[in-house]
PDB file as gemmi writes it, atoms N, CA and C in Angstrom:
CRYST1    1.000    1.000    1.000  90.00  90.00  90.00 P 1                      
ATOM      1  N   UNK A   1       0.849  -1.182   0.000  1.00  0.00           N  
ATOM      2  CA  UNK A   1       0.000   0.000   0.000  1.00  0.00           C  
ATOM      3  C   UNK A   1       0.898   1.250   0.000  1.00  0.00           C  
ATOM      4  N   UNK A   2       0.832   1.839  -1.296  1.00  0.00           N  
ATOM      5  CA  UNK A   2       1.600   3.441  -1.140  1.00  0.00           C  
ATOM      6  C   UNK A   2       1.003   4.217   0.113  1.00  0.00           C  
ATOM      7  N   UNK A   3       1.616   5.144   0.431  1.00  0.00           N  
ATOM      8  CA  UNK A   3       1.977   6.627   1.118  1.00  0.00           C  
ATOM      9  C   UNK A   3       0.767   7.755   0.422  1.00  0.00           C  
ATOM     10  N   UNK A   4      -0.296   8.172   0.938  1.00  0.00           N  
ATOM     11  CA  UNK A   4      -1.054   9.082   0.188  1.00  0.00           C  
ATOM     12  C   UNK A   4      -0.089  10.666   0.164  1.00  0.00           C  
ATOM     13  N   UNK A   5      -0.247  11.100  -1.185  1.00  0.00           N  
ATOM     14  CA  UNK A   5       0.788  12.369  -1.118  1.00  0.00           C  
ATOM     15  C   UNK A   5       0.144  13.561  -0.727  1.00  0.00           C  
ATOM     16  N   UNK A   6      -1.305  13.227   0.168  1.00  0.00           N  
ATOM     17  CA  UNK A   6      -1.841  14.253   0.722  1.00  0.00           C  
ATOM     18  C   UNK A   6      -1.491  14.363   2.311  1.00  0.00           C  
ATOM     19  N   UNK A   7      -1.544  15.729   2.955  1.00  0.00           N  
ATOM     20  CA  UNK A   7      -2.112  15.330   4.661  1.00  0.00           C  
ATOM     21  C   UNK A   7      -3.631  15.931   4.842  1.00  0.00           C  
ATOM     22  N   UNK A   8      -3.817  15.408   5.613  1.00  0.00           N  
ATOM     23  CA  UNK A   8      -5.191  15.661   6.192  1.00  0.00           C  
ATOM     24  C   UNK A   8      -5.662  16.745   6.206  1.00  0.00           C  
ATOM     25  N   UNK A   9      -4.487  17.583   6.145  1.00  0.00           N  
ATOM     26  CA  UNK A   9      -5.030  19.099   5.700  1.00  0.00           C  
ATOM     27  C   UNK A   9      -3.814  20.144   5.634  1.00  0.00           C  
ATOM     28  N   UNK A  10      -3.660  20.909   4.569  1.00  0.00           N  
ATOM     29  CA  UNK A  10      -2.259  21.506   4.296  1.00  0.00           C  
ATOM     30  C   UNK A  10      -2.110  22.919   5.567  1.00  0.00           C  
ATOM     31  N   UNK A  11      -0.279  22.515   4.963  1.00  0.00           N  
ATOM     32  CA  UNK A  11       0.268  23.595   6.144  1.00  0.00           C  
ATOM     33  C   UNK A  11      -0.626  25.283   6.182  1.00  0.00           C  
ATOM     34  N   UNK A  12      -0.707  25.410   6.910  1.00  0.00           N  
ATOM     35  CA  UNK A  12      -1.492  26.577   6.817  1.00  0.00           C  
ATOM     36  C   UNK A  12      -0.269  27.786   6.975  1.00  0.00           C  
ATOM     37  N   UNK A  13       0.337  28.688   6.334  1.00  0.00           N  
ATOM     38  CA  UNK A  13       1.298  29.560   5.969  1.00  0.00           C  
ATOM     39  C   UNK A  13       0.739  30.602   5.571  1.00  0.00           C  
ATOM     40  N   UNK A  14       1.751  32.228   6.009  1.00  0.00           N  
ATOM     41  CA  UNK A  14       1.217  33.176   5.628  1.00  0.00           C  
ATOM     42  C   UNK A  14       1.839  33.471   3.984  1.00  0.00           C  
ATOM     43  N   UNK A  15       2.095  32.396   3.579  1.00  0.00           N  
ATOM     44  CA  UNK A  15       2.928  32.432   2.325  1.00  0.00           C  
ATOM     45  C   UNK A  15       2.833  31.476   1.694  1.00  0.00           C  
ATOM     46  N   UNK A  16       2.852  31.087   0.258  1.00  0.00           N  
ATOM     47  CA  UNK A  16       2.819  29.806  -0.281  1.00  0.00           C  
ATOM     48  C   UNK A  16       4.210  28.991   0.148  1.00  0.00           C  
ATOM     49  N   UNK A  17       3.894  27.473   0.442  1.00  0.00           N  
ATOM     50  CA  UNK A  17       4.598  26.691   0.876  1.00  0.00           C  
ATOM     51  C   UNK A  17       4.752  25.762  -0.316  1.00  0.00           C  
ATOM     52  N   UNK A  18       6.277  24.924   0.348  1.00  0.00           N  
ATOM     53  CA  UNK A  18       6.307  23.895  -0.676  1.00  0.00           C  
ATOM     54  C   UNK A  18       5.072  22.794  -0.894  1.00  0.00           C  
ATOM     55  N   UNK A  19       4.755  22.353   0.305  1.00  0.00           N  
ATOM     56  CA  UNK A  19       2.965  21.554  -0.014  1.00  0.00           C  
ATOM     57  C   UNK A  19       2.286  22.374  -1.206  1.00  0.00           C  
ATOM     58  N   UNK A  20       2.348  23.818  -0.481  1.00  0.00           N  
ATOM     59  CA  UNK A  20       1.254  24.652  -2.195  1.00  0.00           C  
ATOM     60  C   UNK A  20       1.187  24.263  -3.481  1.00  0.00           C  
ATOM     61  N   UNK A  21       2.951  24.537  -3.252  1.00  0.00           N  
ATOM     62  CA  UNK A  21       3.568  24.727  -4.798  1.00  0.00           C  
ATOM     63  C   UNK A  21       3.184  22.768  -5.536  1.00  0.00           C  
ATOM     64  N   UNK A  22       3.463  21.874  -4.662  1.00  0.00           N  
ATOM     65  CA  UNK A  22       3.309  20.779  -4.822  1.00  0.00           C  
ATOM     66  C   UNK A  22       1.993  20.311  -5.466  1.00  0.00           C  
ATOM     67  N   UNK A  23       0.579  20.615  -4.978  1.00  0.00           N  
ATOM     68  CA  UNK A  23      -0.706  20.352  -5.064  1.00  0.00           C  
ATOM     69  C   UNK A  23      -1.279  21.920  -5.474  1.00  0.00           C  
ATOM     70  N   UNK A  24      -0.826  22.541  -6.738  1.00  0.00           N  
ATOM     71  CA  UNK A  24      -1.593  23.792  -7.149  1.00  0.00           C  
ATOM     72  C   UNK A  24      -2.814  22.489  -8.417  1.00  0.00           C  
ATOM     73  N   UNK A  25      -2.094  21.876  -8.793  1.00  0.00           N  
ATOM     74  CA  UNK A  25      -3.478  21.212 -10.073  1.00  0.00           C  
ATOM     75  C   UNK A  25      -4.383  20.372  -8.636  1.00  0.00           C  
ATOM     76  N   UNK A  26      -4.280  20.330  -8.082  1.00  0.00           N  
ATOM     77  CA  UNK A  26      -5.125  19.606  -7.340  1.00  0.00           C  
ATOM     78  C   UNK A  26      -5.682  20.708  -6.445  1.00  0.00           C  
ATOM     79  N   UNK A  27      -5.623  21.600  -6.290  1.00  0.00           N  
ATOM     80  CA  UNK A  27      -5.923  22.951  -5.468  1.00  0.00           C  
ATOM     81  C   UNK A  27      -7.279  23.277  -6.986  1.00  0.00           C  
ATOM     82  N   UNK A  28      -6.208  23.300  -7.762  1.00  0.00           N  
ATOM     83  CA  UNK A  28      -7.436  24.260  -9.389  1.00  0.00           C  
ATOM     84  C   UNK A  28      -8.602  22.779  -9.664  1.00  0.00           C  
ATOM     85  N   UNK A  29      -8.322  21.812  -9.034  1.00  0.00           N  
ATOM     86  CA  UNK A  29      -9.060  20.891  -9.688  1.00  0.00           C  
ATOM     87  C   UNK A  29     -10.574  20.689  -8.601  1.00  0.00           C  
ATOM     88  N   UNK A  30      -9.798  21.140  -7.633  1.00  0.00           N  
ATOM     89  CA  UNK A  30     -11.033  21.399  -6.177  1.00  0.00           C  
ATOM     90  C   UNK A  30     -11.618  22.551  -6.559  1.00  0.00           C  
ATOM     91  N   UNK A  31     -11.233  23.656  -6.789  1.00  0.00           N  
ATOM     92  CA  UNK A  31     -11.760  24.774  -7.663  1.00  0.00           C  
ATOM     93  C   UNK A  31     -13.196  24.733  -7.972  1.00  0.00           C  
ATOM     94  N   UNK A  32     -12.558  23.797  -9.431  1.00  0.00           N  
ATOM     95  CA  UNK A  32     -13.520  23.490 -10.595  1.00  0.00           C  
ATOM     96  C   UNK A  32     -14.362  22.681 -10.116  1.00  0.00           C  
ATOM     97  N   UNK A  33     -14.082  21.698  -9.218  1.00  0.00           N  
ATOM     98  CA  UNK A  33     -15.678  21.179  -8.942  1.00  0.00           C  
ATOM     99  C   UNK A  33     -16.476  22.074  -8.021  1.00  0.00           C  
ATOM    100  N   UNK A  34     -15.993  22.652  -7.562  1.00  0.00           N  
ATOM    101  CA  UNK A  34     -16.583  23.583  -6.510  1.00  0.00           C  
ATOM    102  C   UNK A  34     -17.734  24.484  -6.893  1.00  0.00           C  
ATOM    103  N   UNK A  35     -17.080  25.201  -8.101  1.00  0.00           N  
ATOM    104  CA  UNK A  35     -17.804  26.275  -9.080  1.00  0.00           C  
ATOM    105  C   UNK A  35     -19.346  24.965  -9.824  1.00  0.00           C  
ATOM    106  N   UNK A  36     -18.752  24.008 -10.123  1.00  0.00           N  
ATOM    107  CA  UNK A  36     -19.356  23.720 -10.703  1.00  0.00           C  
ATOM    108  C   UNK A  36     -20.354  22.206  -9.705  1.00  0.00           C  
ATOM    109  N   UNK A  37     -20.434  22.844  -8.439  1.00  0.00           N  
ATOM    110  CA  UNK A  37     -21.356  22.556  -7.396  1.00  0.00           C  
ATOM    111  C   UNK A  37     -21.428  20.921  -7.204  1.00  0.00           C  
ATOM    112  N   UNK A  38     -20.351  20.197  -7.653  1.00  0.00           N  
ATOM    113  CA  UNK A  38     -19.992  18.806  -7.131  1.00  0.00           C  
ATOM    114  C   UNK A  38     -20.239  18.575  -5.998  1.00  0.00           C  
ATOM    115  N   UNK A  39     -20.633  17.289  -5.761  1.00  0.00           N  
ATOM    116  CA  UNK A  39     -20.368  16.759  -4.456  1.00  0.00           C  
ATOM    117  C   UNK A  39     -19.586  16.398  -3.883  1.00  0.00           C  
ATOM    118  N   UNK A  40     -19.089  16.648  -2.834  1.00  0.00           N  
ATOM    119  CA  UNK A  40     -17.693  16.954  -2.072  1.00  0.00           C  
ATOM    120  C   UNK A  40     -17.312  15.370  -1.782  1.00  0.00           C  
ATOM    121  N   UNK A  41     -18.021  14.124  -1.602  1.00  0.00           N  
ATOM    122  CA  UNK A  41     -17.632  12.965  -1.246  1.00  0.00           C  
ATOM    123  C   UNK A  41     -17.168  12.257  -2.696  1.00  0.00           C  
ATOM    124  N   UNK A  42     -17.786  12.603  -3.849  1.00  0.00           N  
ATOM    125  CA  UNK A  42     -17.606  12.194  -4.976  1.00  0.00           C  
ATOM    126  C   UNK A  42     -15.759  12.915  -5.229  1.00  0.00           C  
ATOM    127  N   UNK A  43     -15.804  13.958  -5.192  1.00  0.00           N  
ATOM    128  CA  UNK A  43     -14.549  14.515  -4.820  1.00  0.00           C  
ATOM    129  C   UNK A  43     -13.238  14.044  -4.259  1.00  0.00           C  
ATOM    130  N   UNK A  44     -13.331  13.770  -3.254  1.00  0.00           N  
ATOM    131  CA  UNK A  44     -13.076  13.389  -2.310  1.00  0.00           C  
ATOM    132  C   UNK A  44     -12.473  11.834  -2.547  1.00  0.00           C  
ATOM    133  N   UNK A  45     -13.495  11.387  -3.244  1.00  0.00           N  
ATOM    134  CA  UNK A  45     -12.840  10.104  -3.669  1.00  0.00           C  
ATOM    135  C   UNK A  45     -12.101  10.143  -5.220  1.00  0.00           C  
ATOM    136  N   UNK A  46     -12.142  11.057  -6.060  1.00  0.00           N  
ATOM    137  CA  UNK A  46     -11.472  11.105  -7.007  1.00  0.00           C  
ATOM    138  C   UNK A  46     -10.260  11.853  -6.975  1.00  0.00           C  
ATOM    139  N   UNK A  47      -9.865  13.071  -6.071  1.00  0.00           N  
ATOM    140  CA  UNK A  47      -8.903  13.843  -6.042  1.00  0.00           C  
ATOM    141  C   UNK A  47      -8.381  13.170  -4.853  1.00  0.00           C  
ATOM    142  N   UNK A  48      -8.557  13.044  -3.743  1.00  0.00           N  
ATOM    143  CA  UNK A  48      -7.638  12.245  -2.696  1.00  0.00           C  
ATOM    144  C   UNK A  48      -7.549  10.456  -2.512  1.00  0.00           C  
ATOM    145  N   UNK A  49      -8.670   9.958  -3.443  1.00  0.00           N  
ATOM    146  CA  UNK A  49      -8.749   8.075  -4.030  1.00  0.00           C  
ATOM    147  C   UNK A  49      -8.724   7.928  -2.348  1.00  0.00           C  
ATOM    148  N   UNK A  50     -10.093   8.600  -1.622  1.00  0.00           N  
ATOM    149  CA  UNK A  50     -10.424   8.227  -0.388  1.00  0.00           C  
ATOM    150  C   UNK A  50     -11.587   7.253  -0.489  1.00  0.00           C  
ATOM    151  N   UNK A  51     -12.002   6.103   0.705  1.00  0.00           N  
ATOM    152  CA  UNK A  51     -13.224   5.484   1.038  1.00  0.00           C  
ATOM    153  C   UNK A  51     -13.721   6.134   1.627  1.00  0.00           C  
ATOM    154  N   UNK A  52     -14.526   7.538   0.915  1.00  0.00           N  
ATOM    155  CA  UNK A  52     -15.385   8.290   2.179  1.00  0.00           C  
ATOM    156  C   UNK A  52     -16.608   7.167   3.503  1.00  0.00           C  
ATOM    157  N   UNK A  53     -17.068   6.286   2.467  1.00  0.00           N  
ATOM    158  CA  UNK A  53     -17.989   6.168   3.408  1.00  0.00           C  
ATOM    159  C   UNK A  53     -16.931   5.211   4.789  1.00  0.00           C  
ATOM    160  N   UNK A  54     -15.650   4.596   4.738  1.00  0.00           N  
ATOM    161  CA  UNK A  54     -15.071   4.597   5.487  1.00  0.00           C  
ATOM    162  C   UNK A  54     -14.450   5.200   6.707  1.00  0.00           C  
ATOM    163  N   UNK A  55     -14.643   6.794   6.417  1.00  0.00           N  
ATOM    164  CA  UNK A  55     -13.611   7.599   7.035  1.00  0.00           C  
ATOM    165  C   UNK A  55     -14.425   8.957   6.493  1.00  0.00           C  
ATOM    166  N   UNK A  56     -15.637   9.064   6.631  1.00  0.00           N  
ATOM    167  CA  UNK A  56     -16.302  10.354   6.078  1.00  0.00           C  
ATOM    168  C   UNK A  56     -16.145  11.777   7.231  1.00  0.00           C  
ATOM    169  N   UNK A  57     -15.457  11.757   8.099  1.00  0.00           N  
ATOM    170  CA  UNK A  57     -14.936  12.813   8.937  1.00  0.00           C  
ATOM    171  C   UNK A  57     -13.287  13.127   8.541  1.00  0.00           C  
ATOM    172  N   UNK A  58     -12.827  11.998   8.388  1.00  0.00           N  
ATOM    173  CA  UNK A  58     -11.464  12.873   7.458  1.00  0.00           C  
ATOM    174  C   UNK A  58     -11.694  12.905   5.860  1.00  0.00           C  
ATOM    175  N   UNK A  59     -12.631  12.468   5.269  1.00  0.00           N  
ATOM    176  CA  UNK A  59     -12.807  12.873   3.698  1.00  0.00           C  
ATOM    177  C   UNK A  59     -13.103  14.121   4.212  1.00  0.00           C  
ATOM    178  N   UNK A  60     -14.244  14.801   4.957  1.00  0.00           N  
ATOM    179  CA  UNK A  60     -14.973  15.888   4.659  1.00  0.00           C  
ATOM    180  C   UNK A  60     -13.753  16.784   5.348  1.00  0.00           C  
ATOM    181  N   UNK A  61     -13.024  16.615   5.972  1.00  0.00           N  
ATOM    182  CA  UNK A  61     -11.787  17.715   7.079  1.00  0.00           C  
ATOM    183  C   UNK A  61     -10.965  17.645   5.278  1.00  0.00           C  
ATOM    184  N   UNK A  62     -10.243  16.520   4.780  1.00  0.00           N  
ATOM    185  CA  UNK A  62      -9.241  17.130   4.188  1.00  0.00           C  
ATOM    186  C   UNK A  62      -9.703  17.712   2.245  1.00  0.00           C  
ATOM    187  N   UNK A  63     -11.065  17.215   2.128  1.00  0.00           N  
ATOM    188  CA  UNK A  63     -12.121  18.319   0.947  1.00  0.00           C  
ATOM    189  C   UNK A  63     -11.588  19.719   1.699  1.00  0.00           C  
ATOM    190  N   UNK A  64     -12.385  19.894   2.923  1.00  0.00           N  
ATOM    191  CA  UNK A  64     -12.907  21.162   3.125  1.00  0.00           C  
ATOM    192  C   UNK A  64     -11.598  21.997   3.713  1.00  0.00           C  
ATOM    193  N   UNK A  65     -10.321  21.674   4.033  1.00  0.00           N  
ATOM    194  CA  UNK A  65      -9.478  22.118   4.262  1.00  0.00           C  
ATOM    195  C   UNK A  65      -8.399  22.428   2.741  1.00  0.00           C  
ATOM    196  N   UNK A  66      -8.398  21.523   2.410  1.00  0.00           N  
ATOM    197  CA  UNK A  66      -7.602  21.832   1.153  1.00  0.00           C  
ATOM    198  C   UNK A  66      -8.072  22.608   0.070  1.00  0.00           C  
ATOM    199  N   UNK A  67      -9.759  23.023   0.110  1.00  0.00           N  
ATOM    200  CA  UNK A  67     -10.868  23.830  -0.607  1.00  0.00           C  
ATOM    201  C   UNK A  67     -10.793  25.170  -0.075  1.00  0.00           C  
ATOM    202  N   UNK A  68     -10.319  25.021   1.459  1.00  0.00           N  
ATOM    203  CA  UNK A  68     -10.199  26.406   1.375  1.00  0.00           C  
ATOM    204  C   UNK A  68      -8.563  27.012   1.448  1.00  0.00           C  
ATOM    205  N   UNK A  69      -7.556  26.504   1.419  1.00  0.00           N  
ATOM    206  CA  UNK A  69      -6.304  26.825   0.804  1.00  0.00           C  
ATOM    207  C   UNK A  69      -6.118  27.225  -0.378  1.00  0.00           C  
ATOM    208  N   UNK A  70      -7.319  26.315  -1.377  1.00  0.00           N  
ATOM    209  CA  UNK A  70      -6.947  26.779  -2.875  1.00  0.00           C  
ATOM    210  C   UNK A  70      -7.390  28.259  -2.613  1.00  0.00           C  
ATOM    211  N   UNK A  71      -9.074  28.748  -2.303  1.00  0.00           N  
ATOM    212  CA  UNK A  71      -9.202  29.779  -2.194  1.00  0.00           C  
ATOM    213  C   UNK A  71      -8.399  30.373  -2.009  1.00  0.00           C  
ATOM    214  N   UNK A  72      -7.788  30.257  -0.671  1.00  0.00           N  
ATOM    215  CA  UNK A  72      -6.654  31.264   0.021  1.00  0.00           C  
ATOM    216  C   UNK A  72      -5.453  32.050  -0.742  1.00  0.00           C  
ATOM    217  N   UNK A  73      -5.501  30.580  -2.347  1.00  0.00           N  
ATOM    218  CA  UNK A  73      -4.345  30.850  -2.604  1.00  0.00           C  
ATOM    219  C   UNK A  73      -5.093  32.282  -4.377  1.00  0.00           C  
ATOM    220  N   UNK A  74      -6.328  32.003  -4.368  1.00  0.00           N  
ATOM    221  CA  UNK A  74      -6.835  32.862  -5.224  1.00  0.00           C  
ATOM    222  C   UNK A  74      -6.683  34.013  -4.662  1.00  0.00           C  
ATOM    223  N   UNK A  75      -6.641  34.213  -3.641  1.00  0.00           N  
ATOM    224  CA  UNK A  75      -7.401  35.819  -2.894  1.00  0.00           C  
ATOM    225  C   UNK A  75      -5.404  35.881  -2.696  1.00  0.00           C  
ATOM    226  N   UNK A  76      -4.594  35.547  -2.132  1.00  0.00           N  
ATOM    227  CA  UNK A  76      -3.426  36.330  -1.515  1.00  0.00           C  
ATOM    228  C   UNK A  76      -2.775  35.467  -1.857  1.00  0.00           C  
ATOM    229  N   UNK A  77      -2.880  34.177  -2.049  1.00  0.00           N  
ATOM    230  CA  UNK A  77      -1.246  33.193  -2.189  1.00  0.00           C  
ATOM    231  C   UNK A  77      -0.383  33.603  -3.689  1.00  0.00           C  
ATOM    232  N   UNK A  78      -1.894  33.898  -4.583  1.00  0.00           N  
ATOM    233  CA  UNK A  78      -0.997  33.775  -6.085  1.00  0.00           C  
ATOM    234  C   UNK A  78       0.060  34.897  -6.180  1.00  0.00           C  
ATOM    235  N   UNK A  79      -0.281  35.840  -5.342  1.00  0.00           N  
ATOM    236  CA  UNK A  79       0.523  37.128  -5.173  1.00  0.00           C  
ATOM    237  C   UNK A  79       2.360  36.770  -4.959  1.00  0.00           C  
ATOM    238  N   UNK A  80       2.158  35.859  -3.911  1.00  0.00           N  
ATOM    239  CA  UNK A  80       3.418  35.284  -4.301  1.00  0.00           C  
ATOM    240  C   UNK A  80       4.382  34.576  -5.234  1.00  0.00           C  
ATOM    241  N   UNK A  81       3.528  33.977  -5.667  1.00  0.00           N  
ATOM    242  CA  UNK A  81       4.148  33.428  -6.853  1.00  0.00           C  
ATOM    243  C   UNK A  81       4.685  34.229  -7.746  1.00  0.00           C  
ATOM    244  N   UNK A  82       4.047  35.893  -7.714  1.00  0.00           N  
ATOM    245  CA  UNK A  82       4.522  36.625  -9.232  1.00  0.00           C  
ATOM    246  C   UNK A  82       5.926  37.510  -8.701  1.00  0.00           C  
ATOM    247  N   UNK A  83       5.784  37.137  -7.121  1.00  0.00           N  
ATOM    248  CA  UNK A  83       7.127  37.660  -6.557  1.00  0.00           C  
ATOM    249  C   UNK A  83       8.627  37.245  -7.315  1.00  0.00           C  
ATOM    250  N   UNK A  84       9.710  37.771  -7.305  1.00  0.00           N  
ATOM    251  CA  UNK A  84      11.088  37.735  -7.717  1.00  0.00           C  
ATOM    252  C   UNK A  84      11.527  36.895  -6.335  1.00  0.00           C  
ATOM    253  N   UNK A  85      12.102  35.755  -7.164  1.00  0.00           N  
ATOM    254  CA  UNK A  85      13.029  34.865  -6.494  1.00  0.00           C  
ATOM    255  C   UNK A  85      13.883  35.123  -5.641  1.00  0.00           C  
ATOM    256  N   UNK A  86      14.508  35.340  -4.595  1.00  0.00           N  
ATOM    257  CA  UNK A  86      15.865  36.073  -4.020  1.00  0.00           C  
ATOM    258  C   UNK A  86      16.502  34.838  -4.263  1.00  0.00           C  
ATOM    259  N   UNK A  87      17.965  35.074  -4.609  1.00  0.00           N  
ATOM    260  CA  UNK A  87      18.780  34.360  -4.774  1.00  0.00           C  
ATOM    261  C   UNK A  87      19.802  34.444  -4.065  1.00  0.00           C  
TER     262      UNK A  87                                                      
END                                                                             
């Protein structure tokens, strides 16, 4: 049995983190079902390949946590990204 390359719910930072940078298509892919009013367990099992009805308190914690990071990262994270590298 692999290692899921999620956690239960991402680092929460006043800055984009390497987790961010790691899971941005999976951040835009929570997005898009979102907008387009999916059901979060159906979700849930296709973007994190969870047994919600197994474990439907950590499906719904790491949907609804990682749903609202992507946000986070619409409203203030992307800002970083267009930042200059320090080297």
């Amino acid at each position: 049995m692999s290692k899921s390359p999620f956690k239960d719910s991402p680092p929460l930072t006043d800055r984009v983190n390497a987790y961010d940078e790691a899971n941005l298509a999976t951040y835009l892919r929570l997005l898009d079902a979102a907008a387009e009013g999916e059901d979060w367990r159906e979700v849930a099992k296709i973007v994190f390949g969870l047994d919600v009805d197994a474990d439907p308190e950590r499906a719904k914690r790491m949907h609804d946590t990682h749903l609202a990071r992507a946000r986070w990262m619409t409203e203030k994270g992307y800002k970083h990204l267009l930042e200059p590298r320090m080297q």
